[in-house]
C-alpha positions, 0 to 999 in steps of 0.5 A: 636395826643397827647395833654396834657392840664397844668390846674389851678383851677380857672384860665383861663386855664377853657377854653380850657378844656371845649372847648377840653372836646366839641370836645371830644378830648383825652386829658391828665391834668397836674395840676399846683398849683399857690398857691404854685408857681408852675408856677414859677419852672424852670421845667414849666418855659421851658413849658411857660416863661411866667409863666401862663396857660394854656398850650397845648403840642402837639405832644411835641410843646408847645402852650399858649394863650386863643385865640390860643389854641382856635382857634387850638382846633376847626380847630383840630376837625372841626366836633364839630364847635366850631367855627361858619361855616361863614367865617365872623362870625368866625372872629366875634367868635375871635373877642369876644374872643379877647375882653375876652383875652384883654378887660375883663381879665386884669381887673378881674386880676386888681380886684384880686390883685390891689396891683400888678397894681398901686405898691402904698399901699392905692390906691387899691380901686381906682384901683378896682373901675376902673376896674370894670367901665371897667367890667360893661361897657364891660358886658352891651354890651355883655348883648345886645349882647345875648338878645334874643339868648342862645349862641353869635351865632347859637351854642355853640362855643369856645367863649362862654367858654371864656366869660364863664370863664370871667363871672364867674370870675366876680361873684367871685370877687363881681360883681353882676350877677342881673345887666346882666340878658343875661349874667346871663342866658348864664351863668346858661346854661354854668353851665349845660353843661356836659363840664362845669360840668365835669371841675367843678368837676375837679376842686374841686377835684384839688383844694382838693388835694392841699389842702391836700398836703399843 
């Protein structure tokens, strides 16, 4: 199986490289630089109308979306249980990836560029302070939920790489980890993963070479 990952450094496209580098899958990386509009050429275009990563090409078909991505990596490498064994708590799993996928990352964009949601110059505070209602409600729940367990389940699974992304997304853009003392935990564990370390490095690096390039 041939699998190409298009990445961008900061986005959600984290996700599955964490969850591809945890199966231990051979996987190639195409960067793509946001900052320079790159998901806008024609040539990705093909790729994703949609104009976002991630993508995975498979065997030459494409594949985009979080939870989907996900969800093909886990049943393409079942030895690394990405997802929880239990039927049940499987769909629990993609459950809270979807709650990432559609109840936190719209408003982490929101925050990022509030410009882009409300169209109306001076209205970007109110459209910020909204979202991030959304976010601390939302990050509450998901504290009860970890209190007392290192992981959403009994192990690693490809969820946590999605809420790991969204949590520290959050961070950069000013929410305070203090106010989520479970997610802050689960967060410190995500950082010592080698996985995670590995696409942190990645990333730096990446982000590096545009830099030059610019």
């Amino acid at each position: 199986m041939n699998l190409t990952l298009y990445y961008a450094p900061v986005a959600c496209s984290l996700v599955p490289y964490v969850t591809l580098t945890e199966a231990g899958a051979p996987f190639a990386v195409e960067t793509v630089n946001l900052r320079a509009q790159q998901q806008m050429s024609a040539e990705y275009l093909k790729l994703n109308p949609k104009h976002k990563v991630p993508v995975l090409v498979v065997d030459g078909k494409t594949l985009t979306e979080n939870i989907a991505i996900q969800q093909f990596i886990a049943r393409s490498f079942p030895a690394a249980k990405l997802l929880p064994s239990d039927p049940w708590l499987e769909l629990q799993s993609i459950a809270l990836m979807s709650w990432c996928a559609a109840g936190i990352h719209p408003f982490l964009t929101r925050i990022n560029a509030p410009i882009k949601v409300s169209g109306v110059a001076g209205t970007e505070e109110s459209v910020t302070k909204i979202a991030m209602d959304a976010l601390d409600e939302s990050f509450k729940i998901l504290d009860g939920k970890l209190a007392g367990h290192d992981f959403f389940f009994e192990h690693f699974t490809a969820c946590d790489a999605y809420f790991y992304w969204c949590f520290r997304r959050a961070l950069q853009l000013g929410v305070k980890a203090e106010a989520y003392p479970n997610c802050a935990a689960h967060f410190a564990r995500m950082e010592q993963r080698p996985s995670v370390k590995k696409v942190l490095q990645f990333e730096k690096e990446t982000m590096a070479a545009f830099a030059k390039s610019a």
